[in-house]
N, CA and C atoms as an extended XYZ file, in Angstrom:
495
Properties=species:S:1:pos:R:3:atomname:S:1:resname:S:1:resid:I:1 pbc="F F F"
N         3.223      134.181      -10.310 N   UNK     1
C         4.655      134.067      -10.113 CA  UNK     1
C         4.895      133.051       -8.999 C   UNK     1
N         5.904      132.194       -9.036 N   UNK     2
C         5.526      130.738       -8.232 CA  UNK     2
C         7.028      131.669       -6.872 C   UNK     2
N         6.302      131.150       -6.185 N   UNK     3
C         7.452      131.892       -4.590 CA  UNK     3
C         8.670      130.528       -4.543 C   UNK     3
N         9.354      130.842       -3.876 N   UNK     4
C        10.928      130.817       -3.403 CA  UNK     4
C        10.622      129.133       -3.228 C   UNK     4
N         9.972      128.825       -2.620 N   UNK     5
C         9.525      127.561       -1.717 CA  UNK     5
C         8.624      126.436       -3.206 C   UNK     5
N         7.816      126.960       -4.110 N   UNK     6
C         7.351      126.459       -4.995 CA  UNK     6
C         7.881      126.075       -6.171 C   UNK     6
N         8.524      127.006       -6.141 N   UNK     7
C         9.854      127.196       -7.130 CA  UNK     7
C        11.039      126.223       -7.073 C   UNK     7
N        10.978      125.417       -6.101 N   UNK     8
C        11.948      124.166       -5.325 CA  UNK     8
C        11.637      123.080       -5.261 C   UNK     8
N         9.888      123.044       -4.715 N   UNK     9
C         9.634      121.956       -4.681 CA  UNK     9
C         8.740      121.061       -6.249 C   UNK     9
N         8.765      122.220       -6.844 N   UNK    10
C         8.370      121.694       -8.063 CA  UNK    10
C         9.645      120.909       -8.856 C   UNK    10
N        10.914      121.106       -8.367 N   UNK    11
C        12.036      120.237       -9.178 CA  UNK    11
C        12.183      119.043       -8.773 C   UNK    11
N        12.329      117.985       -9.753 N   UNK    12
C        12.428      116.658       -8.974 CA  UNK    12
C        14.034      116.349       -8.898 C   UNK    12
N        14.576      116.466      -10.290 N   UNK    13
C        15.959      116.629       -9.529 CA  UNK    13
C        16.354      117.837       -9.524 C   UNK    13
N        17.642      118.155       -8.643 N   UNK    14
C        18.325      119.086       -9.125 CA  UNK    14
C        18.672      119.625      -10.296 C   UNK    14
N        18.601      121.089      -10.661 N   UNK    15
C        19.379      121.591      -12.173 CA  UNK    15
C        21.054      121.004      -12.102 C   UNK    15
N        21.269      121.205      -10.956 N   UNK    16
C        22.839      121.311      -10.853 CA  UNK    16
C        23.475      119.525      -11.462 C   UNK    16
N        22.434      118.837      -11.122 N   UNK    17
C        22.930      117.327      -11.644 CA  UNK    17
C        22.735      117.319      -12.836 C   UNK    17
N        21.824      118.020      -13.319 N   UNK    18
C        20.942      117.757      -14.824 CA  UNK    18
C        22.289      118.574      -15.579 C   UNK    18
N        23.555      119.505      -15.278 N   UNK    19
C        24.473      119.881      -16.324 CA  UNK    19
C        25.922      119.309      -16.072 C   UNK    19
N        26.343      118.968      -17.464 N   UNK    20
C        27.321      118.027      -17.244 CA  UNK    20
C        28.273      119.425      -16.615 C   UNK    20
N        29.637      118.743      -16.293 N   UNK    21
C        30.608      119.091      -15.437 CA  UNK    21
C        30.706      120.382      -15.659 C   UNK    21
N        31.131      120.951      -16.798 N   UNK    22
C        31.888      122.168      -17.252 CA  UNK    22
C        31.014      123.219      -17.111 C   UNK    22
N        29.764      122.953      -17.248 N   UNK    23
C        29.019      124.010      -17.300 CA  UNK    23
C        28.486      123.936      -15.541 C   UNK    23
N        29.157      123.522      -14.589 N   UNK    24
C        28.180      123.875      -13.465 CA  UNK    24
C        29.327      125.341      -13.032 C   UNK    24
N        27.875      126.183      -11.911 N   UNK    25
C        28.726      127.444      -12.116 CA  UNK    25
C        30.353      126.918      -11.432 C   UNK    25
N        30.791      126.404      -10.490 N   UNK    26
C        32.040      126.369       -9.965 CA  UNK    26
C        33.098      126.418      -11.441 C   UNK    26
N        32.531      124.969      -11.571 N   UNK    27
C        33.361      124.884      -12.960 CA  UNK    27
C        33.782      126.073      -13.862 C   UNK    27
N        32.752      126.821      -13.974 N   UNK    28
C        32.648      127.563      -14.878 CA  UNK    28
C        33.573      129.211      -14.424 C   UNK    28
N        33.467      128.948      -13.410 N   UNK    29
C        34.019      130.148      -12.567 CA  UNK    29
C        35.912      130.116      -12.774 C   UNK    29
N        35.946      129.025      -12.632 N   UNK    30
C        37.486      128.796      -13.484 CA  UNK    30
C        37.719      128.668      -14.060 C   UNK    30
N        36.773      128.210      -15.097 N   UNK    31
C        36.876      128.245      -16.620 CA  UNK    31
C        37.058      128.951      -17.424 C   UNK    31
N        36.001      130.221      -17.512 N   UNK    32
C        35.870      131.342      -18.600 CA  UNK    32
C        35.806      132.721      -17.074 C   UNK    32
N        36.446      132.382      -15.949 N   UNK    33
C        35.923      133.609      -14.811 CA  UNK    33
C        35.080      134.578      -14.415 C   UNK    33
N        34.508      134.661      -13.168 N   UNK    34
C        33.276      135.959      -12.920 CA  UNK    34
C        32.342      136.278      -13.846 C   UNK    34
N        33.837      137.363      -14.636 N   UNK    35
C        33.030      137.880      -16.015 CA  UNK    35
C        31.943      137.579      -16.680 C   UNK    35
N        32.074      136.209      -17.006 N   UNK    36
C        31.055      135.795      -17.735 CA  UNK    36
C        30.329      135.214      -17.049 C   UNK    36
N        29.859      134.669      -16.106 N   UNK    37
C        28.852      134.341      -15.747 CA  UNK    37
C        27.402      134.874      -14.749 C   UNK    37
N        26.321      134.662      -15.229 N   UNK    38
C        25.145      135.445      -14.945 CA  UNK    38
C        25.367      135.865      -13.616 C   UNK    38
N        24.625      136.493      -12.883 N   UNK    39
C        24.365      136.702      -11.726 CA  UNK    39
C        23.940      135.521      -10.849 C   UNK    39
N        22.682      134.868      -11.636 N   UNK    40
C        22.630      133.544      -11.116 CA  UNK    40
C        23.679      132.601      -10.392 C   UNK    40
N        24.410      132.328      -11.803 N   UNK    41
C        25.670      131.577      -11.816 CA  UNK    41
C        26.650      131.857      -10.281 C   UNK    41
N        26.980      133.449       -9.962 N   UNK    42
C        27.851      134.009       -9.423 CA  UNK    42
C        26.680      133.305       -8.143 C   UNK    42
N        25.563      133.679       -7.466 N   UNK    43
C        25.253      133.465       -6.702 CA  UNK    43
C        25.093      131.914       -6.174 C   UNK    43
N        25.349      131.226       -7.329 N   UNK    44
C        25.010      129.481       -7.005 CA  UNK    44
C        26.511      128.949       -6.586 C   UNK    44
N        27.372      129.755       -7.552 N   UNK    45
C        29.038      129.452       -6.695 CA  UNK    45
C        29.414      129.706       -5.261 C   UNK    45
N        28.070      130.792       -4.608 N   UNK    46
C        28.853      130.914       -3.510 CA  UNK    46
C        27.905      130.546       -2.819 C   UNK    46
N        26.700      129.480       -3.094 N   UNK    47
C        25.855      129.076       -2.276 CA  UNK    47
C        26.182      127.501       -1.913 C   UNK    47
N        26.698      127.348       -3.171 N   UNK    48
C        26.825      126.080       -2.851 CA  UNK    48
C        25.311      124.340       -2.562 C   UNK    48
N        26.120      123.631       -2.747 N   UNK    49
C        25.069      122.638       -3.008 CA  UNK    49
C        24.349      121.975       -3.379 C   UNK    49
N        23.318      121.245       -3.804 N   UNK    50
C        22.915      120.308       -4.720 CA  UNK    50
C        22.002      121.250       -5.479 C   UNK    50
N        21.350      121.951       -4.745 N   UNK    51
C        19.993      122.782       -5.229 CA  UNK    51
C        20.617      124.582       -5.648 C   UNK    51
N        21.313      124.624       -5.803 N   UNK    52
C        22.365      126.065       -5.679 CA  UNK    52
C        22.134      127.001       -6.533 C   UNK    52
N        21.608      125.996       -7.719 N   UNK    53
C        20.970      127.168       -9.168 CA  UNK    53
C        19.200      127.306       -8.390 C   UNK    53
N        18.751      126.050       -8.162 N   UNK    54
C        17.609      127.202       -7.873 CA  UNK    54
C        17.422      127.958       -6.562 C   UNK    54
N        18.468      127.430       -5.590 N   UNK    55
C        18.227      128.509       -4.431 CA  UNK    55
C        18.674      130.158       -5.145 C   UNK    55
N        19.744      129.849       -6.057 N   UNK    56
C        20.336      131.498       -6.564 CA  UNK    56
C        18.826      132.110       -7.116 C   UNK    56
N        18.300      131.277       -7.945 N   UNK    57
C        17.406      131.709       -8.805 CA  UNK    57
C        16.025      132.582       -7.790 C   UNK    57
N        16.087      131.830       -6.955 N   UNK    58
C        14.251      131.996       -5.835 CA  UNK    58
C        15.367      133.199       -5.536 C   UNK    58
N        16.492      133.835       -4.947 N   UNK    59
C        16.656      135.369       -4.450 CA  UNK    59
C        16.492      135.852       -5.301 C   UNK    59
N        17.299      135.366       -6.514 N   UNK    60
C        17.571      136.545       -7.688 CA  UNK    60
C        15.746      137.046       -8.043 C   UNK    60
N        14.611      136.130       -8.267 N   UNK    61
C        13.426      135.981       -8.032 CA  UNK    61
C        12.767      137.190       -6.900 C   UNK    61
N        13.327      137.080       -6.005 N   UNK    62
C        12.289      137.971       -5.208 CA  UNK    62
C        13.209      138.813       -4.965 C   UNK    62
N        14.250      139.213       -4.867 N   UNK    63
C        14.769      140.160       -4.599 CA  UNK    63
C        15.653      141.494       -5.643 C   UNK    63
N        16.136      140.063       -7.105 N   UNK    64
C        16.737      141.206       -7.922 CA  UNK    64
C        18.081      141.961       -7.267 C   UNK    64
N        18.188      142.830       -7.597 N   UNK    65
C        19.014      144.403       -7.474 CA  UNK    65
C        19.401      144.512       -5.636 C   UNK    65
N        18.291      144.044       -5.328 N   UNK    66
C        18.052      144.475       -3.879 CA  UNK    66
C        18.591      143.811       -2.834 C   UNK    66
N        19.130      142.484       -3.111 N   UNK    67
C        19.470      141.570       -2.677 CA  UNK    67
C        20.528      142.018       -1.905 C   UNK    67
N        21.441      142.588       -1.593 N   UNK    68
C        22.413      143.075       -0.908 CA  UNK    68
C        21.825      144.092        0.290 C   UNK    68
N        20.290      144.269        0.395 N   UNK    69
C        19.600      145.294        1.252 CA  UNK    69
C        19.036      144.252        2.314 C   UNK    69
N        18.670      142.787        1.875 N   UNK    70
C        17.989      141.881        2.612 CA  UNK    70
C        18.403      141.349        3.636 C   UNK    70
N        17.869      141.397        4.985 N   UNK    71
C        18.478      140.893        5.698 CA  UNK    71
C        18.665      139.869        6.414 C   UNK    71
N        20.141      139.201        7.095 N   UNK    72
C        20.369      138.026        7.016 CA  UNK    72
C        18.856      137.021        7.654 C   UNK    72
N        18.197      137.036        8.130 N   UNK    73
C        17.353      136.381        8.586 CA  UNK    73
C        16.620      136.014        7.763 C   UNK    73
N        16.106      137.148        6.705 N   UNK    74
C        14.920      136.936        5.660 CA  UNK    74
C        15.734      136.349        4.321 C   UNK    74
N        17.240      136.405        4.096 N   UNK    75
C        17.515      135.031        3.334 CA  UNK    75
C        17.568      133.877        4.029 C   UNK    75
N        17.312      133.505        5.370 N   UNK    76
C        17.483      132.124        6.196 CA  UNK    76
C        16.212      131.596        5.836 C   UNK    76
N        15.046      132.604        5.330 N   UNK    77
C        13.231      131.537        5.082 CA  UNK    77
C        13.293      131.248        3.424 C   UNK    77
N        14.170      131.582        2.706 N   UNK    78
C        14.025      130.923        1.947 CA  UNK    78
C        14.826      129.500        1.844 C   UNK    78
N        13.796      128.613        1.112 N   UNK    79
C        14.311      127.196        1.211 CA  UNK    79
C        15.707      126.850        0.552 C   UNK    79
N        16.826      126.297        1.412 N   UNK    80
C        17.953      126.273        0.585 CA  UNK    80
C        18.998      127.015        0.853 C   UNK    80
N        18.488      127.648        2.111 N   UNK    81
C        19.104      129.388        2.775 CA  UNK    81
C        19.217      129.288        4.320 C   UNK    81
N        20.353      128.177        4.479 N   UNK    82
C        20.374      128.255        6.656 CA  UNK    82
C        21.372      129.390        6.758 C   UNK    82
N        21.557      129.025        8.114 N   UNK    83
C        22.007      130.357        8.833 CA  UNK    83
C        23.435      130.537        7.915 C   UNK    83
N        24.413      129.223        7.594 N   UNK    84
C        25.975      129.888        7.068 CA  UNK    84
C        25.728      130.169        5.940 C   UNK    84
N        24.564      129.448        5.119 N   UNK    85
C        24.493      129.844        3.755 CA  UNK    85
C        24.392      131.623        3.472 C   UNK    85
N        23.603      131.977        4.342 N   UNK    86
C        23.148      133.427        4.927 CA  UNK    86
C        24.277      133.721        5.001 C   UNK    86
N        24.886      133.512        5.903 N   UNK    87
C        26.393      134.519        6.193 CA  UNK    87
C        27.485      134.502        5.225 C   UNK    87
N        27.754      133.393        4.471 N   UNK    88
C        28.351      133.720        3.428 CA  UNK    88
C        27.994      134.424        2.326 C   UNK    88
N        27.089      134.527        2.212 N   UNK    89
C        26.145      135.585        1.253 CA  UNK    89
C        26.385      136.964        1.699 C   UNK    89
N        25.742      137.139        3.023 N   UNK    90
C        25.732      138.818        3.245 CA  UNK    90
C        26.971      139.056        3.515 C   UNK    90
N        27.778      138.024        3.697 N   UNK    91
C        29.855      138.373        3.407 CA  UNK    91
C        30.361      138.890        1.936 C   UNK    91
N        29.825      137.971        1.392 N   UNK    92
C        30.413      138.106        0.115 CA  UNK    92
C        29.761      139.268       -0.821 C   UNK    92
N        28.334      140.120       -0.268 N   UNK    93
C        27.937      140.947       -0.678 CA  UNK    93
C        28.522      141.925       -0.192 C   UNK    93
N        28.963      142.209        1.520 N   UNK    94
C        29.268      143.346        2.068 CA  UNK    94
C        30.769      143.544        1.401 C   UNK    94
N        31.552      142.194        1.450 N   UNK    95
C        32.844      142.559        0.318 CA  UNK    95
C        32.896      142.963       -0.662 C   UNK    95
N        31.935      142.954       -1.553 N   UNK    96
C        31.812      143.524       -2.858 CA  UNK    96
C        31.723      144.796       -2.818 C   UNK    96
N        30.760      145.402       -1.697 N   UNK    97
C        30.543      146.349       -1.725 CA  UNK    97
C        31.977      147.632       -1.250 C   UNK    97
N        32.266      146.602       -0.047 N   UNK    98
C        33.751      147.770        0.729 CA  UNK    98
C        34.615      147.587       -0.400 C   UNK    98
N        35.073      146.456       -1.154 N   UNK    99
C        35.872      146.477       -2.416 CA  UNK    99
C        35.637      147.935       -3.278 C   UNK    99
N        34.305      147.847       -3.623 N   UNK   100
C        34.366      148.812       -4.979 CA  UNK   100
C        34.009      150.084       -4.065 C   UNK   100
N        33.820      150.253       -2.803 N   UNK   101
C        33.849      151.535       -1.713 CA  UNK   101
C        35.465      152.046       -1.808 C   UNK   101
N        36.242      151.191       -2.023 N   UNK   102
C        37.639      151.765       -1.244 CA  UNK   102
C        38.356      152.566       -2.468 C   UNK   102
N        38.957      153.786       -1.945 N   UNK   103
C        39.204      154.465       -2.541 CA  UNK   103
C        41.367      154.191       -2.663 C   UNK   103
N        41.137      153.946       -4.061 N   UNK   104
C        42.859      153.601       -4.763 CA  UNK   104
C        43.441      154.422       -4.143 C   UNK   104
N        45.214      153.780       -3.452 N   UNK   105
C        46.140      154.716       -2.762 CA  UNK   105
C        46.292      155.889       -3.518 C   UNK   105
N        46.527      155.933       -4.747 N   UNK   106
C        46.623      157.583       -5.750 CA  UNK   106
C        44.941      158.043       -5.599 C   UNK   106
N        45.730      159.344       -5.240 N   UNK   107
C        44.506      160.199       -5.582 CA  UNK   107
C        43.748      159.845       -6.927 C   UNK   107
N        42.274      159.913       -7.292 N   UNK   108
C        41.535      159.907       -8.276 CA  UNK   108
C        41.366      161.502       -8.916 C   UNK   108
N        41.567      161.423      -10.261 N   UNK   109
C        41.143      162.892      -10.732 CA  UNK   109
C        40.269      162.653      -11.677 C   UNK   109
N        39.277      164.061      -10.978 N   UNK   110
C        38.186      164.113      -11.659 CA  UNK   110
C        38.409      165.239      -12.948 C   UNK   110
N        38.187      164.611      -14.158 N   UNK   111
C        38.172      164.958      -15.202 CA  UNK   111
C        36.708      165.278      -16.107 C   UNK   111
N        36.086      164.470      -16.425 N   UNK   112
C        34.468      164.791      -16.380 CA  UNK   112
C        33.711      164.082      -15.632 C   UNK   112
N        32.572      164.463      -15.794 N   UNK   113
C        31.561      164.514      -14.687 CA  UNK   113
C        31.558      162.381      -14.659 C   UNK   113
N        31.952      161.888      -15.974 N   UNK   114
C        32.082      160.448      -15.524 CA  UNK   114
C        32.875      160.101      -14.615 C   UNK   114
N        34.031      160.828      -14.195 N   UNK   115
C        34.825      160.306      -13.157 CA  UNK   115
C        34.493      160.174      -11.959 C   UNK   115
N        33.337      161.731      -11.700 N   UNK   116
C        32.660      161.930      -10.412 CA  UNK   116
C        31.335      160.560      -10.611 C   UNK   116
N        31.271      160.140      -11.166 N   UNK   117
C        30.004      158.760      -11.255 CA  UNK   117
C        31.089      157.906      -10.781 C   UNK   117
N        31.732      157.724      -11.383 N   UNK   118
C        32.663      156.354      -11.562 CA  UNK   118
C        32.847      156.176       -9.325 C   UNK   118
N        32.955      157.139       -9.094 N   UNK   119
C        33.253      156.949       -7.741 CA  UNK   119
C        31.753      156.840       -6.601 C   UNK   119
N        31.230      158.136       -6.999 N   UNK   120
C        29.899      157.860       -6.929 CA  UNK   120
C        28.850      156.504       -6.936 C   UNK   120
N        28.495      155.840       -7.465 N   UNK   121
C        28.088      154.708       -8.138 CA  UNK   121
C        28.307      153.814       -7.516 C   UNK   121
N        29.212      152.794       -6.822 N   UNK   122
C        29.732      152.166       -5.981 CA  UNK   122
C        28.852      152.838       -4.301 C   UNK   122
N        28.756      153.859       -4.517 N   UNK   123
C        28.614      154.222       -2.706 CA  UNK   123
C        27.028      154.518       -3.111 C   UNK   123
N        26.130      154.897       -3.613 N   UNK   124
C        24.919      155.549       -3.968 CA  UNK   124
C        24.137      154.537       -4.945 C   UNK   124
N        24.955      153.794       -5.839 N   UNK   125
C        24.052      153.528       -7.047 CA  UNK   125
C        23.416      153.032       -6.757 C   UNK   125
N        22.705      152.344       -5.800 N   UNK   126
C        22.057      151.325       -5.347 CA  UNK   126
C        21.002      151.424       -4.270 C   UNK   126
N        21.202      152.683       -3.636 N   UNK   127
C        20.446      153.297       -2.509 CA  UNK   127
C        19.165      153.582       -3.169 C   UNK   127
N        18.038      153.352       -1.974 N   UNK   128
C        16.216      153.613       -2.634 CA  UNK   128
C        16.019      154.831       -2.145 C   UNK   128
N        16.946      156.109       -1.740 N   UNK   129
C        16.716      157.111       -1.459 CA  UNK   129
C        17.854      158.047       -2.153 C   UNK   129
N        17.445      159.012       -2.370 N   UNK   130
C        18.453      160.339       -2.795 CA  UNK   130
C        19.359      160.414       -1.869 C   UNK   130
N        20.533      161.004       -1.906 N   UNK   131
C        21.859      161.189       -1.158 CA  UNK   131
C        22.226      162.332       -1.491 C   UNK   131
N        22.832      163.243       -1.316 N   UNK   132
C        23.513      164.102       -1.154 CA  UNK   132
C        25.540      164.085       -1.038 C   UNK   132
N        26.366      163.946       -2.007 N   UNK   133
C        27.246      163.312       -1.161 CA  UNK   133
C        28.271      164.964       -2.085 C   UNK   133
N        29.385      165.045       -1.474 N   UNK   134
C        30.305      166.348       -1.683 CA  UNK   134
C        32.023      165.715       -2.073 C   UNK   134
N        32.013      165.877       -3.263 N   UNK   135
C        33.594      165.473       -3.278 CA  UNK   135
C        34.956      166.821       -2.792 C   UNK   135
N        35.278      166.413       -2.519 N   UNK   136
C        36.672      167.227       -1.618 CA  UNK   136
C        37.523      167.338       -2.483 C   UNK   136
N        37.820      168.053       -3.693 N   UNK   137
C        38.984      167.952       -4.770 CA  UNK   137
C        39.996      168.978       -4.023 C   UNK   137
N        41.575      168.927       -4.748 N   UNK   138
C        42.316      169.843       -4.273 CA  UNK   138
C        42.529      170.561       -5.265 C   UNK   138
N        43.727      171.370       -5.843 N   UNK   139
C        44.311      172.688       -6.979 CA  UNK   139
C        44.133      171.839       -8.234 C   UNK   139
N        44.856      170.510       -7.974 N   UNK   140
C        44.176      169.579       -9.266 CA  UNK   140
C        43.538      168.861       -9.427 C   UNK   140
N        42.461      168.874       -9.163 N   UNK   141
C        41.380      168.271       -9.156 CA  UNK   141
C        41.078      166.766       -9.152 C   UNK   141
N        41.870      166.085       -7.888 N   UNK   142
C        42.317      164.881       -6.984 CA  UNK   142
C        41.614      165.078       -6.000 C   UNK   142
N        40.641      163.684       -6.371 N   UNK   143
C        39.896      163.796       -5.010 CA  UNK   143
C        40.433      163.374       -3.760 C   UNK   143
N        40.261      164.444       -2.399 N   UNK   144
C        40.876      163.972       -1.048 CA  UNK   144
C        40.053      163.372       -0.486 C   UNK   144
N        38.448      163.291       -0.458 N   UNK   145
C        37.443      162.917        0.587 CA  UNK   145
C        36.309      163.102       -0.808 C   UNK   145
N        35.323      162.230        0.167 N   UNK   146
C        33.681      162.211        0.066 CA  UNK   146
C        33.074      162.440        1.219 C   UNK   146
N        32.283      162.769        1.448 N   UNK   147
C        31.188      162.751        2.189 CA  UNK   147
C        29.640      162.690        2.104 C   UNK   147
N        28.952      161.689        2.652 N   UNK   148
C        27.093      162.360        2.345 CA  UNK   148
C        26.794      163.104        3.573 C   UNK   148
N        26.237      164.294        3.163 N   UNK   149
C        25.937      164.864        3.928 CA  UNK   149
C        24.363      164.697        4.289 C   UNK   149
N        23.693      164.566        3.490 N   UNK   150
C        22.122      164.997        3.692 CA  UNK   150
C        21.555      163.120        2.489 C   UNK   150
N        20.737      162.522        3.461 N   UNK   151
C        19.839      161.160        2.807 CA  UNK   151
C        18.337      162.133        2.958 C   UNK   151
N        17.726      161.946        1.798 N   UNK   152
C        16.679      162.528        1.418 CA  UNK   152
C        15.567      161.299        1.729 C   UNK   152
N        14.733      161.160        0.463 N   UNK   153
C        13.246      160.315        0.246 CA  UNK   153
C        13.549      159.477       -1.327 C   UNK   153
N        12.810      158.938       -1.473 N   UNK   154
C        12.630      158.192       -2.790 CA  UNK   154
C        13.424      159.227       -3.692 C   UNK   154
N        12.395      160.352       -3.642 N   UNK   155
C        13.172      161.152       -4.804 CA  UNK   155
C        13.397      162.691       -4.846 C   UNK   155
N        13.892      163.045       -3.264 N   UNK   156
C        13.822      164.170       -3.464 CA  UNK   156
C        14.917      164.579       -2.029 C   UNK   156
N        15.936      165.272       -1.673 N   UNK   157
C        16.682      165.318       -0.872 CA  UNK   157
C        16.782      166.880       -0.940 C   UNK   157
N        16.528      167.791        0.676 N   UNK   158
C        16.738      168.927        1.126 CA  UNK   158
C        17.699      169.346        1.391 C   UNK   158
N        18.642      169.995        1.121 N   UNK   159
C        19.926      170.992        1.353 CA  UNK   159
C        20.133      172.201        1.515 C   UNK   159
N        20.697      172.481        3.015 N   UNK   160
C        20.524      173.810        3.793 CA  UNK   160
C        22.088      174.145        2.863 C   UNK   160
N        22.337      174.844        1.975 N   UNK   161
C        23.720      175.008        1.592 CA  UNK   161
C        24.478      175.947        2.446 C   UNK   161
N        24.230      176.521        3.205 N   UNK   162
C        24.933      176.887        4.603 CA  UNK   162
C        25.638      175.960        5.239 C   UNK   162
N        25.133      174.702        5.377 N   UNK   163
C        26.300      173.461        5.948 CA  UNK   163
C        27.004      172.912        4.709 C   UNK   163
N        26.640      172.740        3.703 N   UNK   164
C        27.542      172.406        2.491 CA  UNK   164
C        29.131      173.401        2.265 C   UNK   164
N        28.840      174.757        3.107 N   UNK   165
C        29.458      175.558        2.327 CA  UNK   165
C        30.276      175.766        4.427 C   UNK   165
């Protein structure tokens, strides 16, 4: 598997020159929006630069899924990755994240157990450890609060239900 740095210097030109206009991600981001475009894509729009598809590509590469766990320093060694490139990244990740964290001015009601994901998922889905978290419903079953109470291990989380309760 060729690393972050090999993976760069093996291009002689840029991808980003090699596609005509419409298809580079910016373009494309106003074109057909977000939606459709890869992860890649999304990450080369906000990296910016000549080399932008393969700097997206070398994280998406070593990091995947996880990429929002990495921290700002250890995206600054990959090639293609200085310090603002870094900070606009772990910005635009931590926004994503408080975005789909924040809970809509109307109460949410939980109806089946997808609703309790639907909220869930955003705060947990992504964590490399078990969580524990307690929704706060009221008479109709509108959620008022979350809480985690108890972060476990890979795959297994302890609960004194005396503090749950």
């Amino acid at each position: 598997m060729p690393t972050p740095s090999s993976f760069l210097s093996n291009v002689a030109q840029p991808l980003l020159g090699q596609l005509p206009l419409r298809e580079r991600p910016a373009e494309r981001l106003y074109a057909v929006g977000p939606g459709a475009l890869s992860l890649t894509e999304l990450l080369a729009a906000i990296i910016g630069g000549p080399r932008q598809l393969e700097t997206a590509q070398a994280l998406i590469t070593q990091w995947g899924d996880t990429l929002s766990q990495v921290e700002q320093a250890e995206l600054e060694r990959v090639p293609g990755v200085g310090r603002q490139t870094a900070a606009r990244l772990k910005a635009a990740l931590e926004l994503g994240q408080r975005l789909a964290y924040q809970q809509p001015t109307d109460r949410y009601q939980i109806r089946a157990p997808q609703d309790a994901a639907n909220i869930l998922i955003p705060l947990i889905g992504h964590q490399e450890q078990e969580h524990f978290v307690v929704l706060y419903l009221d008479t109709r079953n509108q959620v008022l609060d979350r809480e985690v109470l108890y972060k476990g291990t890979i795959n297994t989380t302890i609960v004194r239900i005396a503090e749950v309760f």
